[in-house]
PDB file of N, CA, C and O in Angstrom, chain B, residues numbered from 101:
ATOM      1  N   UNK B 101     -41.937 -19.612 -23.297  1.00  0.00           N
ATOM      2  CA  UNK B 101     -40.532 -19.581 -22.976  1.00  0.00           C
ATOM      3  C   UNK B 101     -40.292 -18.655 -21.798  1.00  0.00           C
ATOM      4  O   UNK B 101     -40.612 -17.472 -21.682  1.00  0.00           O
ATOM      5  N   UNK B 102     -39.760 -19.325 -21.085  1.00  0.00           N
ATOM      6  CA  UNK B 102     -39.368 -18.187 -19.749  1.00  0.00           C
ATOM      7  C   UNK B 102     -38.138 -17.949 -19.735  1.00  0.00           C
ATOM      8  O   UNK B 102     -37.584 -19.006 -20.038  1.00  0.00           O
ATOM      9  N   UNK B 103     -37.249 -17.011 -19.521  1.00  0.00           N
ATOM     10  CA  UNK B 103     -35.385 -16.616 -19.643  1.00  0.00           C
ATOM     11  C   UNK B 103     -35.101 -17.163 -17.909  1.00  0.00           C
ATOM     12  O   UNK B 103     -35.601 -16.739 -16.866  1.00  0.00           O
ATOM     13  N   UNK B 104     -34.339 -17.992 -18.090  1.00  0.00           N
ATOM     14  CA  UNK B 104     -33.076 -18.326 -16.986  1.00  0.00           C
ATOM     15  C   UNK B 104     -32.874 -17.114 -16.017  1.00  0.00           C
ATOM     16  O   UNK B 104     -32.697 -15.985 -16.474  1.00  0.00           O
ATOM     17  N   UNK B 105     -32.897 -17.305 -14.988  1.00  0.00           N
ATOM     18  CA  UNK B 105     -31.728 -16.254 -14.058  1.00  0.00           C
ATOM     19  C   UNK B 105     -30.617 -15.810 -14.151  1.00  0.00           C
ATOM     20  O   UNK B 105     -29.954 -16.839 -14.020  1.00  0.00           O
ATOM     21  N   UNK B 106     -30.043 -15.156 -14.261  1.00  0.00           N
ATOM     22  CA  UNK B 106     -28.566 -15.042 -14.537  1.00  0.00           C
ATOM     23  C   UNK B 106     -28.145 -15.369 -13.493  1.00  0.00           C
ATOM     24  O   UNK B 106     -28.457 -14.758 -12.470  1.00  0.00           O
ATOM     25  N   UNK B 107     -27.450 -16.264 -13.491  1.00  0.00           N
ATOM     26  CA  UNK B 107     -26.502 -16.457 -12.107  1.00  0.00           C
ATOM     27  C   UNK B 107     -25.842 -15.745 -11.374  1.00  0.00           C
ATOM     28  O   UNK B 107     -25.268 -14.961 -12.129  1.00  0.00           O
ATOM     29  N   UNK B 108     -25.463 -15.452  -9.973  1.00  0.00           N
ATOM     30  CA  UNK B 108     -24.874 -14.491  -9.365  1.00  0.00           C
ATOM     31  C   UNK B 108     -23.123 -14.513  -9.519  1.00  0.00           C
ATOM     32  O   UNK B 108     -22.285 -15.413  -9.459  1.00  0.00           O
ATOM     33  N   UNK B 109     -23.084 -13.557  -9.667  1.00  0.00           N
ATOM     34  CA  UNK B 109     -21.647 -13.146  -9.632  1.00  0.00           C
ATOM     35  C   UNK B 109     -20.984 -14.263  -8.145  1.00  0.00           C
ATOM     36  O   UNK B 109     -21.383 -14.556  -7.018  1.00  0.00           O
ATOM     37  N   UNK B 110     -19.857 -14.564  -8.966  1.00  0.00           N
ATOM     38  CA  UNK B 110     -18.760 -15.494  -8.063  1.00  0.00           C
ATOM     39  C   UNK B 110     -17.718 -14.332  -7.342  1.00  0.00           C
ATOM     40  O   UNK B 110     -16.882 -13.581  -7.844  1.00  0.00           O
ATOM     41  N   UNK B 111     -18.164 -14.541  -5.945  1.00  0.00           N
ATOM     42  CA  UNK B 111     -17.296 -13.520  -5.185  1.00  0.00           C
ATOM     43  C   UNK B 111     -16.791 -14.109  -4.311  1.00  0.00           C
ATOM     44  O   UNK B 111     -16.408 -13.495  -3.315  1.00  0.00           O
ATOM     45  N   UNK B 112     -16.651 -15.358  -4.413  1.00  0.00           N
ATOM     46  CA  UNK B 112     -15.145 -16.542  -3.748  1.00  0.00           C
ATOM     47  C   UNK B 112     -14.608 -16.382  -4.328  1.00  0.00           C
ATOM     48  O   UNK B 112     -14.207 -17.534  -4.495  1.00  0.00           O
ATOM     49  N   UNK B 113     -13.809 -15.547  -5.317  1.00  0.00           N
ATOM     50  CA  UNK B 113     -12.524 -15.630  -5.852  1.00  0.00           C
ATOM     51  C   UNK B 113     -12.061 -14.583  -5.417  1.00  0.00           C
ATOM     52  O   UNK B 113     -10.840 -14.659  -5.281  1.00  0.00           O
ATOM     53  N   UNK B 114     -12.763 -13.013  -4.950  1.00  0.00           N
ATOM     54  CA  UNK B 114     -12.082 -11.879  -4.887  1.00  0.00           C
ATOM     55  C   UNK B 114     -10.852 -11.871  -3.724  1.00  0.00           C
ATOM     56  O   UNK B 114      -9.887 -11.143  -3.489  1.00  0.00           O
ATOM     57  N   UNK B 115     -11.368 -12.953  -3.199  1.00  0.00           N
ATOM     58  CA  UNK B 115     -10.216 -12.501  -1.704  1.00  0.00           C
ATOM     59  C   UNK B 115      -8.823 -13.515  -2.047  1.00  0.00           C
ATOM     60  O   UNK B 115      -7.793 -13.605  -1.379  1.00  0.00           O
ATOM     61  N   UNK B 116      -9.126 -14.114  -3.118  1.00  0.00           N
ATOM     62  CA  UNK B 116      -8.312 -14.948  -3.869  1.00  0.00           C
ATOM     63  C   UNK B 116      -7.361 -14.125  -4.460  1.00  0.00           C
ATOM     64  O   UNK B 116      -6.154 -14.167  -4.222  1.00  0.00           O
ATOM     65  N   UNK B 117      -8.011 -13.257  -5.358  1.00  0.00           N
ATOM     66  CA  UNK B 117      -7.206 -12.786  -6.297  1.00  0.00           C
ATOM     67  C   UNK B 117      -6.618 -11.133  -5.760  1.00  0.00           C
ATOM     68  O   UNK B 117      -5.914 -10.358  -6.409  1.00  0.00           O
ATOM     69  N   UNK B 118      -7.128 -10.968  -4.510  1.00  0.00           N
ATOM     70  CA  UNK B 118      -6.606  -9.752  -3.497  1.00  0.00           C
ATOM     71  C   UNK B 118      -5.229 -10.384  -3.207  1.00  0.00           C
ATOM     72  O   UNK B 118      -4.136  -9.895  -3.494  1.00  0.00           O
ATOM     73  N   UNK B 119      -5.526 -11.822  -2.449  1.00  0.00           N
ATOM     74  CA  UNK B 119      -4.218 -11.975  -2.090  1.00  0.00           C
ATOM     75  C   UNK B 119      -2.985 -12.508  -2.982  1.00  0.00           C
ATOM     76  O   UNK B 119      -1.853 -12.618  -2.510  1.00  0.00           O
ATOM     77  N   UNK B 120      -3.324 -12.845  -4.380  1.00  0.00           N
ATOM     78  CA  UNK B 120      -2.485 -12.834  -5.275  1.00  0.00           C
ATOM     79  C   UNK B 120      -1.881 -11.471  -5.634  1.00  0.00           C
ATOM     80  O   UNK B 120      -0.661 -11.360  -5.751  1.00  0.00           O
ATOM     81  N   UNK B 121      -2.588 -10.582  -5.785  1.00  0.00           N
ATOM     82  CA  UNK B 121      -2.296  -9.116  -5.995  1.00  0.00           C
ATOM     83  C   UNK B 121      -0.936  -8.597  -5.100  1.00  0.00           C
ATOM     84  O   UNK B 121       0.164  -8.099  -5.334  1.00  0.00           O
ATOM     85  N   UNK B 122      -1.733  -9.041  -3.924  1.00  0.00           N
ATOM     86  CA  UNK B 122      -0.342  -8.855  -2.695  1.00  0.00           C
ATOM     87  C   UNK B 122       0.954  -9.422  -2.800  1.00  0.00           C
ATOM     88  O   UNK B 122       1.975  -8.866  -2.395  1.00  0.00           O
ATOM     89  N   UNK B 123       0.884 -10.913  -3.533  1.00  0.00           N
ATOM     90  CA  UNK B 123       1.566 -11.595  -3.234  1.00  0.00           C
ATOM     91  C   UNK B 123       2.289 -11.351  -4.638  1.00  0.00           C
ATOM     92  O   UNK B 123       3.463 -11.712  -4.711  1.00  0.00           O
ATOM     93  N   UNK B 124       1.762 -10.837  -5.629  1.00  0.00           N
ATOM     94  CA  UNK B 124       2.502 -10.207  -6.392  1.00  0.00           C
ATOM     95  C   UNK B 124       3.709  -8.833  -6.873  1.00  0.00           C
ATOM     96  O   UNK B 124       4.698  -8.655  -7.585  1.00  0.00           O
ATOM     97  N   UNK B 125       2.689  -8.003  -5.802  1.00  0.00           N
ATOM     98  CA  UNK B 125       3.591  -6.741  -5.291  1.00  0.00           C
ATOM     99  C   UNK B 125       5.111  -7.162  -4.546  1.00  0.00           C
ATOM    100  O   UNK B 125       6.235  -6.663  -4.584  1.00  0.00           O
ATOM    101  N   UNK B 126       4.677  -8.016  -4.051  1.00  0.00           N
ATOM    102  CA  UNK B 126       5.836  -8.870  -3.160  1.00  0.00           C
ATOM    103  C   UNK B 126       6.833  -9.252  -3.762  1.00  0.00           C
ATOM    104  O   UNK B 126       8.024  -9.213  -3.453  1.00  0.00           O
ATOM    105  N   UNK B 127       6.275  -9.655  -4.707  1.00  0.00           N
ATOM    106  CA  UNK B 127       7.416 -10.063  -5.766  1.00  0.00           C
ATOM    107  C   UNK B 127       8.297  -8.703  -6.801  1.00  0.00           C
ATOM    108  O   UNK B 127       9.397  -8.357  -7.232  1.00  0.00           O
ATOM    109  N   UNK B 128       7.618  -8.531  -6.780  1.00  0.00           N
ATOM    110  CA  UNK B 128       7.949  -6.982  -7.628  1.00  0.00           C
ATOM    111  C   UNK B 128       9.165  -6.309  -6.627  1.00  0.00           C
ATOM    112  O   UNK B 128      10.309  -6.093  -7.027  1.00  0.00           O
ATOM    113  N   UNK B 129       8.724  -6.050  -5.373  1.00  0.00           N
ATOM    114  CA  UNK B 129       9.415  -5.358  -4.101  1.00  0.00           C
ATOM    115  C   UNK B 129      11.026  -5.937  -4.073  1.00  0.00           C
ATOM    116  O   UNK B 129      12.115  -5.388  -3.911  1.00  0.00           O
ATOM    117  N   UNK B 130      10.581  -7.351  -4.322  1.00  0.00           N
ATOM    118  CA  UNK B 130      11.768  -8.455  -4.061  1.00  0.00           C
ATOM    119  C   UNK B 130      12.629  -8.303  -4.840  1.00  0.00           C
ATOM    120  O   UNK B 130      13.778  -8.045  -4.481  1.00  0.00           O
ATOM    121  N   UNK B 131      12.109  -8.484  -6.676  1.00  0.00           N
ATOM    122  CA  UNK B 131      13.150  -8.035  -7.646  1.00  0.00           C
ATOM    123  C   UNK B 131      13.866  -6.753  -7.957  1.00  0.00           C
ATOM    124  O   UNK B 131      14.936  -6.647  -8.556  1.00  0.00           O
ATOM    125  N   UNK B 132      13.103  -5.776  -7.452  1.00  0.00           N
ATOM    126  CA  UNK B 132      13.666  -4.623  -7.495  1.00  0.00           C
ATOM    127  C   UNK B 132      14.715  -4.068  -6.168  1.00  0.00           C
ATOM    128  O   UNK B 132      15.672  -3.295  -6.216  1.00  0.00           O
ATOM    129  N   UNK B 133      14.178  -4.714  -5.135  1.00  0.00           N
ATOM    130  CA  UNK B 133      15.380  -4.837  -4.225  1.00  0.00           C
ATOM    131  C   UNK B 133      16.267  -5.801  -4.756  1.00  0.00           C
ATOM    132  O   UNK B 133      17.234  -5.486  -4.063  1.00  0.00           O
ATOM    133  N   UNK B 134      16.578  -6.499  -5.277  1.00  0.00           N
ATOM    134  CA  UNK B 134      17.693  -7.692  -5.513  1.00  0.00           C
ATOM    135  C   UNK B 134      18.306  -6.874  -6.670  1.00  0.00           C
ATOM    136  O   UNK B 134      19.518  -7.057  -6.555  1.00  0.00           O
ATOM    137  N   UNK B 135      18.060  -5.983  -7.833  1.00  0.00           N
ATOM    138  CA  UNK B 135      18.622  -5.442  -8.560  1.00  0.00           C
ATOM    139  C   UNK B 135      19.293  -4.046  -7.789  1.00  0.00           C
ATOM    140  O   UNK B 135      20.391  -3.614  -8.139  1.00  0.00           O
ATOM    141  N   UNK B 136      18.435  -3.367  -6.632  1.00  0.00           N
ATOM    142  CA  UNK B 136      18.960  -2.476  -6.010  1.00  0.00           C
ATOM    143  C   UNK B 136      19.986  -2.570  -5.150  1.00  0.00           C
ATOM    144  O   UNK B 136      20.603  -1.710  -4.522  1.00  0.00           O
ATOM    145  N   UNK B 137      20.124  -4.299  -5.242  1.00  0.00           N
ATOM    146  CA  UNK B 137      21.260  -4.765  -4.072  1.00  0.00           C
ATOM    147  C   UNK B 137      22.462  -4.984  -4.296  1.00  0.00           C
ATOM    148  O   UNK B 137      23.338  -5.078  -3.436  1.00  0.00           O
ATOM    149  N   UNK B 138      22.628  -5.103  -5.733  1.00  0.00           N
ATOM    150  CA  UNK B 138      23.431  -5.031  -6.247  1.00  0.00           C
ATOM    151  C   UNK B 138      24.440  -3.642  -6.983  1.00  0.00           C
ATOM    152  O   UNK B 138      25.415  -3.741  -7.727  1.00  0.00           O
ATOM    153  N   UNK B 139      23.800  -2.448  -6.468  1.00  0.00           N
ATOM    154  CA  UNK B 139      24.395  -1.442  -6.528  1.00  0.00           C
ATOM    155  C   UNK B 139      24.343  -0.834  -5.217  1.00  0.00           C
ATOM    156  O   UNK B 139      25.075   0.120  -4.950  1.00  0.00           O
ATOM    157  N   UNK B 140      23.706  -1.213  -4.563  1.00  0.00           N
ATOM    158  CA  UNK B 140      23.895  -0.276  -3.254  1.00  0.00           C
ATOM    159  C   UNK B 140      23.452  -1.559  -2.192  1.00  0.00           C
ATOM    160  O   UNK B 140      22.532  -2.367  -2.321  1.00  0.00           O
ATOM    161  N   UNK B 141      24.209  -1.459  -1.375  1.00  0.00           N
ATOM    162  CA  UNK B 141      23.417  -2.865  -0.129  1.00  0.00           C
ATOM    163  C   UNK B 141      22.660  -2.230   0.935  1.00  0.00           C
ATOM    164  O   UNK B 141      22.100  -3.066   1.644  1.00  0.00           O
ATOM    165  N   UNK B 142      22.498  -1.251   1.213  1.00  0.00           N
ATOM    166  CA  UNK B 142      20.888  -0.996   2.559  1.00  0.00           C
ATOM    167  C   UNK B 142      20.063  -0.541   1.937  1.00  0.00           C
ATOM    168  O   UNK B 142      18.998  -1.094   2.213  1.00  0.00           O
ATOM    169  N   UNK B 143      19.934   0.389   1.029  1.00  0.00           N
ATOM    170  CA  UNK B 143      18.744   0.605   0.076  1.00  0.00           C
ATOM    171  C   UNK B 143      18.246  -0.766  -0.256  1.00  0.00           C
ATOM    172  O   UNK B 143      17.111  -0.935   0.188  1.00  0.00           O
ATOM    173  N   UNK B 144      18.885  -2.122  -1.094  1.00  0.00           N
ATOM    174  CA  UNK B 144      18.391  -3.395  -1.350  1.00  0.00           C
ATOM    175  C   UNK B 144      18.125  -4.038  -0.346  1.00  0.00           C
ATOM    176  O   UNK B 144      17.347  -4.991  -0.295  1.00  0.00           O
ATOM    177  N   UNK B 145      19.031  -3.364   0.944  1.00  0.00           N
ATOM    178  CA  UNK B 145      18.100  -5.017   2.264  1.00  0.00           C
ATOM    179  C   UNK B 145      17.100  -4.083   2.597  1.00  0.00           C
ATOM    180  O   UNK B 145      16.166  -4.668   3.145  1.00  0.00           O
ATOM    181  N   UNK B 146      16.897  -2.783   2.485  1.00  0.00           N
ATOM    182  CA  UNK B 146      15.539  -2.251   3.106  1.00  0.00           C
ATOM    183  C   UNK B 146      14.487  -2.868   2.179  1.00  0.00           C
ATOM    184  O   UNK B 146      13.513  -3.451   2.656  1.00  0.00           O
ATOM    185  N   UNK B 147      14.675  -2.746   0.851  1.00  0.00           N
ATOM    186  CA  UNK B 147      13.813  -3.228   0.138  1.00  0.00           C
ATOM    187  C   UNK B 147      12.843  -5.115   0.131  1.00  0.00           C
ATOM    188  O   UNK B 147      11.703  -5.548  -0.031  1.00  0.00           O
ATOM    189  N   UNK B 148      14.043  -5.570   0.380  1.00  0.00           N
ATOM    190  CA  UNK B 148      14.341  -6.659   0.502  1.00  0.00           C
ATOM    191  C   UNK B 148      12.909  -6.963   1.589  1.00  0.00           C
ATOM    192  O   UNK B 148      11.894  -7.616   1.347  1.00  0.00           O
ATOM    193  N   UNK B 149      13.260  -6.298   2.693  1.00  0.00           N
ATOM    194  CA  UNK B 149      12.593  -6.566   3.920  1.00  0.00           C
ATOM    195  C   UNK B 149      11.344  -5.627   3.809  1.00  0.00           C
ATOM    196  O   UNK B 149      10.495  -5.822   4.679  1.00  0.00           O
ATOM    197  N   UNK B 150      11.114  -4.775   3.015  1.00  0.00           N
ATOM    198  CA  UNK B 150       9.840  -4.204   2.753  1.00  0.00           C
ATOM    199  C   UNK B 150       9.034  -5.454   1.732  1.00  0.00           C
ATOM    200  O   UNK B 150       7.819  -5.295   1.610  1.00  0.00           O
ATOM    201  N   UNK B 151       9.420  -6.199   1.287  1.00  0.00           N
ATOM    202  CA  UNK B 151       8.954  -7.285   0.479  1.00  0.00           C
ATOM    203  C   UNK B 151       8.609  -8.525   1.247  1.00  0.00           C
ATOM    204  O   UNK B 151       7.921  -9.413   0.744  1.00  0.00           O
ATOM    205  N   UNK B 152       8.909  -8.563   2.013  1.00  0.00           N
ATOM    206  CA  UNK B 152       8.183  -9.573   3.290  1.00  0.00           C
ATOM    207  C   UNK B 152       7.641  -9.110   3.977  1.00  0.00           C
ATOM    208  O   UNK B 152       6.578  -9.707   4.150  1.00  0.00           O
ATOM    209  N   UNK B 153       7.766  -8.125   4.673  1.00  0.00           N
ATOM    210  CA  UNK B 153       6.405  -7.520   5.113  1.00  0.00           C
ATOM    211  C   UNK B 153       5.280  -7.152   4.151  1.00  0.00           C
ATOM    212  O   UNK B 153       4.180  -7.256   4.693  1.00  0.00           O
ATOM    213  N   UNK B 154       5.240  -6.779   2.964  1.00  0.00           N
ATOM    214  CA  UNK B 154       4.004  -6.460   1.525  1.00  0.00           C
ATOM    215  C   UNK B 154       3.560  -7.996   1.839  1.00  0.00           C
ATOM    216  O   UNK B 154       2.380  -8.246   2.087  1.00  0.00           O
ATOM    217  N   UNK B 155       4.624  -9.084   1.816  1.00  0.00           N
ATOM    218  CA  UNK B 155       3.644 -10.684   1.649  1.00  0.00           C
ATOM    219  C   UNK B 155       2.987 -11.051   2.792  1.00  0.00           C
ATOM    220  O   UNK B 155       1.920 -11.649   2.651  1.00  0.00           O
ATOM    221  N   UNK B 156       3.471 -10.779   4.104  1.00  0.00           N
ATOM    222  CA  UNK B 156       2.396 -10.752   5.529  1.00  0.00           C
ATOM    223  C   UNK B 156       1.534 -10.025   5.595  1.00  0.00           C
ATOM    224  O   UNK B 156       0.514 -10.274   6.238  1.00  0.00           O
ATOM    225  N   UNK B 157       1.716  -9.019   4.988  1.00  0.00           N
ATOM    226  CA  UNK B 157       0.067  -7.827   4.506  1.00  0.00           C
ATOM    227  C   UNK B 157      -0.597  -8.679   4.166  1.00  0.00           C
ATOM    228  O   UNK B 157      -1.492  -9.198   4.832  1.00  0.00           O
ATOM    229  N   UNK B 158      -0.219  -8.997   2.923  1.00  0.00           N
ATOM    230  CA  UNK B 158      -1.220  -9.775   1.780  1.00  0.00           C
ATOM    231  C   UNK B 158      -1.742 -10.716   2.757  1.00  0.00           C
ATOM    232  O   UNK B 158      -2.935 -10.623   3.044  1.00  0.00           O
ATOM    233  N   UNK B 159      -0.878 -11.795   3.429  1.00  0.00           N
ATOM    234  CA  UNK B 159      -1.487 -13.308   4.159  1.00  0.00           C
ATOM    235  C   UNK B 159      -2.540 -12.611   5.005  1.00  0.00           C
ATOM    236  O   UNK B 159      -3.706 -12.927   4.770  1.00  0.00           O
ATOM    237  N   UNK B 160      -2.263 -11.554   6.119  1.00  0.00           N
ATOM    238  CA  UNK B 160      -3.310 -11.068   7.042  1.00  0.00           C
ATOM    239  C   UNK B 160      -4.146 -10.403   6.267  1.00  0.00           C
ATOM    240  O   UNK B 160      -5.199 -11.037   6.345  1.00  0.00           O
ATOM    241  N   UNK B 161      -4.287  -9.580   5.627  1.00  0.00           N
ATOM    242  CA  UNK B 161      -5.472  -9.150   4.616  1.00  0.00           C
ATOM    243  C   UNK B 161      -6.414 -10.486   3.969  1.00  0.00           C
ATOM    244  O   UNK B 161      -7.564 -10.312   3.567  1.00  0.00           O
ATOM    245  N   UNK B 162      -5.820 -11.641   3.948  1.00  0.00           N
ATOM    246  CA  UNK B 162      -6.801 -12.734   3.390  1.00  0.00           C
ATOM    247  C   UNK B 162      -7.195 -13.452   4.830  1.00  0.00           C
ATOM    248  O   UNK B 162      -8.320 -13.950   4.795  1.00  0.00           O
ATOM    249  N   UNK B 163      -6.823 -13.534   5.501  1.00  0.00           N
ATOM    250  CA  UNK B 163      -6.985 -14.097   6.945  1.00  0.00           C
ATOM    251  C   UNK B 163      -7.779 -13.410   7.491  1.00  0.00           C
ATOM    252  O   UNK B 163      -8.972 -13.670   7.334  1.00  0.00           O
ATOM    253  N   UNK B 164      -7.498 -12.645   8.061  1.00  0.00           N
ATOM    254  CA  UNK B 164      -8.405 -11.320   8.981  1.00  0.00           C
ATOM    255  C   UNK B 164      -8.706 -10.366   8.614  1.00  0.00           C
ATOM    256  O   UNK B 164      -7.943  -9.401   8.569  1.00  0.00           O
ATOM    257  N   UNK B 165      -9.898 -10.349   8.247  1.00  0.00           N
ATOM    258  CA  UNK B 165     -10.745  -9.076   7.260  1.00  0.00           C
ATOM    259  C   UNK B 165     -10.681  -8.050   8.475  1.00  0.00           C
ATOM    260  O   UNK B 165     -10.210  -6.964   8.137  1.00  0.00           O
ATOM    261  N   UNK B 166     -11.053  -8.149   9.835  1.00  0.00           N
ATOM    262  CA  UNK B 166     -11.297  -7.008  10.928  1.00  0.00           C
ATOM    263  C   UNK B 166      -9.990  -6.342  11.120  1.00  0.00           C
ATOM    264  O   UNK B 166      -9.914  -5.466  11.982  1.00  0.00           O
ATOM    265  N   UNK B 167      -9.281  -6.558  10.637  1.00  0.00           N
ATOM    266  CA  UNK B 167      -7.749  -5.415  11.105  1.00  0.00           C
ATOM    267  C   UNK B 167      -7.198  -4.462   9.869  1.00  0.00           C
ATOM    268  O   UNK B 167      -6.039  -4.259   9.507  1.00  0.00           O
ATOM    269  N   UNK B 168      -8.276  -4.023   9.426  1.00  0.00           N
ATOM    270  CA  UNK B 168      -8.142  -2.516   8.798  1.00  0.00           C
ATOM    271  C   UNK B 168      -7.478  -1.523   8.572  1.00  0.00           C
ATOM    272  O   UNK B 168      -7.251  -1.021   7.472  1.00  0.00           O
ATOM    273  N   UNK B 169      -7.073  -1.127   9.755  1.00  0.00           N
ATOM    274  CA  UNK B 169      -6.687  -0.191  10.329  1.00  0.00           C
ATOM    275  C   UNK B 169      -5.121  -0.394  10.543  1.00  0.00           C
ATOM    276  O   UNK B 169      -4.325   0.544  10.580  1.00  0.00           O
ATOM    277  N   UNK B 170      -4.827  -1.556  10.661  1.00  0.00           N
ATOM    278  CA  UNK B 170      -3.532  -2.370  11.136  1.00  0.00           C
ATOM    279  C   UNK B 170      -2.806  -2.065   9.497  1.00  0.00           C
ATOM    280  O   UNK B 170      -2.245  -1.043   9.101  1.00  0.00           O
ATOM    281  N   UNK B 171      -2.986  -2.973   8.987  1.00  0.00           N
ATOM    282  CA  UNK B 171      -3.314  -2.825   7.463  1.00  0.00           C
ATOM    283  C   UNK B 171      -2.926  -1.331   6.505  1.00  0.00           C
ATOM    284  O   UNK B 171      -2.156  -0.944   5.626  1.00  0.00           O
ATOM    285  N   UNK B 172      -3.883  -0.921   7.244  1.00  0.00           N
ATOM    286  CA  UNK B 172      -3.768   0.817   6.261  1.00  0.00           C
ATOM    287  C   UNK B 172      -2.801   1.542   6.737  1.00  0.00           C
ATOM    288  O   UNK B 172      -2.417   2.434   5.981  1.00  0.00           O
ATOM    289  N   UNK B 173      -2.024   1.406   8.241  1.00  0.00           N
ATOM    290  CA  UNK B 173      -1.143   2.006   8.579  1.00  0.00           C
ATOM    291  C   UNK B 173      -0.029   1.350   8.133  1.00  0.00           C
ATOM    292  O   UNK B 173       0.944   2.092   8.001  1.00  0.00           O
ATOM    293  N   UNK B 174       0.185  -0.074   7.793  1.00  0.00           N
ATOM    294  CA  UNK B 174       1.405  -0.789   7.289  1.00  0.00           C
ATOM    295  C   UNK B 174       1.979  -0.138   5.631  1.00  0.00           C
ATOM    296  O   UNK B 174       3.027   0.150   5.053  1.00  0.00           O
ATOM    297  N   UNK B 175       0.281  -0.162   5.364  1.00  0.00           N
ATOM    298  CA  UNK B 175       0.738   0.108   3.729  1.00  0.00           C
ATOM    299  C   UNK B 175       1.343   1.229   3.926  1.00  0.00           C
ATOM    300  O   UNK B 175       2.508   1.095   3.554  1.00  0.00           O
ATOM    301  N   UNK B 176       1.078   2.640   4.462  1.00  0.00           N
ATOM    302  CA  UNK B 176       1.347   3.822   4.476  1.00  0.00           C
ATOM    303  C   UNK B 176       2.980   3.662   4.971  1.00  0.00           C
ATOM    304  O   UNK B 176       3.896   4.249   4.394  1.00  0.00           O
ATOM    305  N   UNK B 177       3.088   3.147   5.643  1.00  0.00           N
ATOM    306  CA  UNK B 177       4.645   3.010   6.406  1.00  0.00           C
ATOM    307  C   UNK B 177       5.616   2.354   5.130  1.00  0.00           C
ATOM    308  O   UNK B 177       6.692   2.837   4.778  1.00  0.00           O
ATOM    309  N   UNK B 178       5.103   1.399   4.662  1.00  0.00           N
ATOM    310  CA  UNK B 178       6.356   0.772   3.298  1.00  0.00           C
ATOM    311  C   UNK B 178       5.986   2.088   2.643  1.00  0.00           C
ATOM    312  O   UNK B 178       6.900   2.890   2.837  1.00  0.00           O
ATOM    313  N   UNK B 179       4.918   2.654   1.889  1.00  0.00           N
ATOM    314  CA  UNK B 179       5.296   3.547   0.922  1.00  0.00           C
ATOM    315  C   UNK B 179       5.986   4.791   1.531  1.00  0.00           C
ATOM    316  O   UNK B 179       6.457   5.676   0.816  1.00  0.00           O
ATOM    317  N   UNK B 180       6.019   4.816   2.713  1.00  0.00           N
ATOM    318  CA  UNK B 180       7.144   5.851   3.034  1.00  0.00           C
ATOM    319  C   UNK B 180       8.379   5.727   3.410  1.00  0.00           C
ATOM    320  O   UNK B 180       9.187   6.608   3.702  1.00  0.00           O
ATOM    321  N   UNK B 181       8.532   4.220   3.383  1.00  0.00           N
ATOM    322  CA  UNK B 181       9.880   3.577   3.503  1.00  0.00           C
ATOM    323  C   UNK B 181      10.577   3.564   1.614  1.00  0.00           C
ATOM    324  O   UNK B 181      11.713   3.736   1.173  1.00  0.00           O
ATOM    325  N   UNK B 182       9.017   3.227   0.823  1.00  0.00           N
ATOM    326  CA  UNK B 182       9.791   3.165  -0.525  1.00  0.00           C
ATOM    327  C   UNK B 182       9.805   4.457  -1.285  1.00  0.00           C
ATOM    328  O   UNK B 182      10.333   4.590  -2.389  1.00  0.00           O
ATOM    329  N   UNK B 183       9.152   5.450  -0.580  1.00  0.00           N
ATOM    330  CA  UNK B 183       9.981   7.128  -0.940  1.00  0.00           C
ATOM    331  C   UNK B 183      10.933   7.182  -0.671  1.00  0.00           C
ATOM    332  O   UNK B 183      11.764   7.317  -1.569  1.00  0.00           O
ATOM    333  N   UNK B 184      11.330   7.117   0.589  1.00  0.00           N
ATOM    334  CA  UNK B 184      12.484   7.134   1.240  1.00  0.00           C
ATOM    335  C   UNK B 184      14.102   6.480   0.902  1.00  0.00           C
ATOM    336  O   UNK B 184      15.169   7.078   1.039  1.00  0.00           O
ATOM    337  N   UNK B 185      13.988   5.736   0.649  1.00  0.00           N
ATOM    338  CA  UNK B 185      14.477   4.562   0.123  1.00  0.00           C
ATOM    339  C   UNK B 185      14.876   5.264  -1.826  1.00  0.00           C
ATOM    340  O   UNK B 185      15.953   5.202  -2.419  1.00  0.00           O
ATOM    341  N   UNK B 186      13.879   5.706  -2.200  1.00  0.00           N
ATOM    342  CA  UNK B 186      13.799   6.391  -3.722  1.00  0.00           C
ATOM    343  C   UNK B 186      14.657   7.605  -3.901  1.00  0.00           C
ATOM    344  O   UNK B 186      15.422   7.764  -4.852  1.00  0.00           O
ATOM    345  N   UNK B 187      14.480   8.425  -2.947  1.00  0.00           N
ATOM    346  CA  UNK B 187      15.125   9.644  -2.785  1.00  0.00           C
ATOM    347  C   UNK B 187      16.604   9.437  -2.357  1.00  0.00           C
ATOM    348  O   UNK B 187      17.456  10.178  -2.846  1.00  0.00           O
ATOM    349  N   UNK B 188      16.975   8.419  -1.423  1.00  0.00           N
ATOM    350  CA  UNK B 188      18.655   8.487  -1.157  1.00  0.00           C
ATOM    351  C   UNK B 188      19.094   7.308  -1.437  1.00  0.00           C
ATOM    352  O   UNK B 188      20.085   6.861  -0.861  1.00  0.00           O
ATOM    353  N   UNK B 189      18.493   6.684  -2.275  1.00  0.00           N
ATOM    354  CA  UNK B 189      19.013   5.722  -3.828  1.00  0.00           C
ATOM    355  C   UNK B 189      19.849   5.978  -4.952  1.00  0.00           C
ATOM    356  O   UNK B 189      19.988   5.121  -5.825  1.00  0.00           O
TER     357      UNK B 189
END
């Protein structure tokens, strides 16, 4: 009796489920601006519009692996838009 190989790990899905991740945050961004919009209106359109930009992250993060850097400065900029945004909420 000889044992099988184990088959290799399936790593066509990760960039799959990266950009679901994104595209989930997106959603999150969206509902919580749409509830924030309804008590306050520029806190909710900032939000609003921080939630479409999180879903063009996500699309270019599955598209173009080489822009990194592009990327890491975006994320850093919404989460200092959604401090910001937290604090004079």
């Amino acid at each position: 009796m000889t044992s099988q190989p184990q088959p290799a790990p399936d790593r066509g899905l990760a960039r799959e489920r990266t950009q679901l991740a994104w595209t989930r945050t997106a959603i999150s961004f969206a509902a919580v601006g749409g509830v924030v919009l309804k008590r306050d209106v520029i806190p909710g359109l900032i939000l609003l519009a921080v939630a479409g930009a999180i879903w063009q992250l996500g699309r270019l993060a599955h598209h173009r692996r080489e822009k990194l850097k592009l990327m890491t400065a975006t994320i850093v900029a919404v989460a200092l838009v959604a401090l910001i945004v937290s604090f004079t909420a």
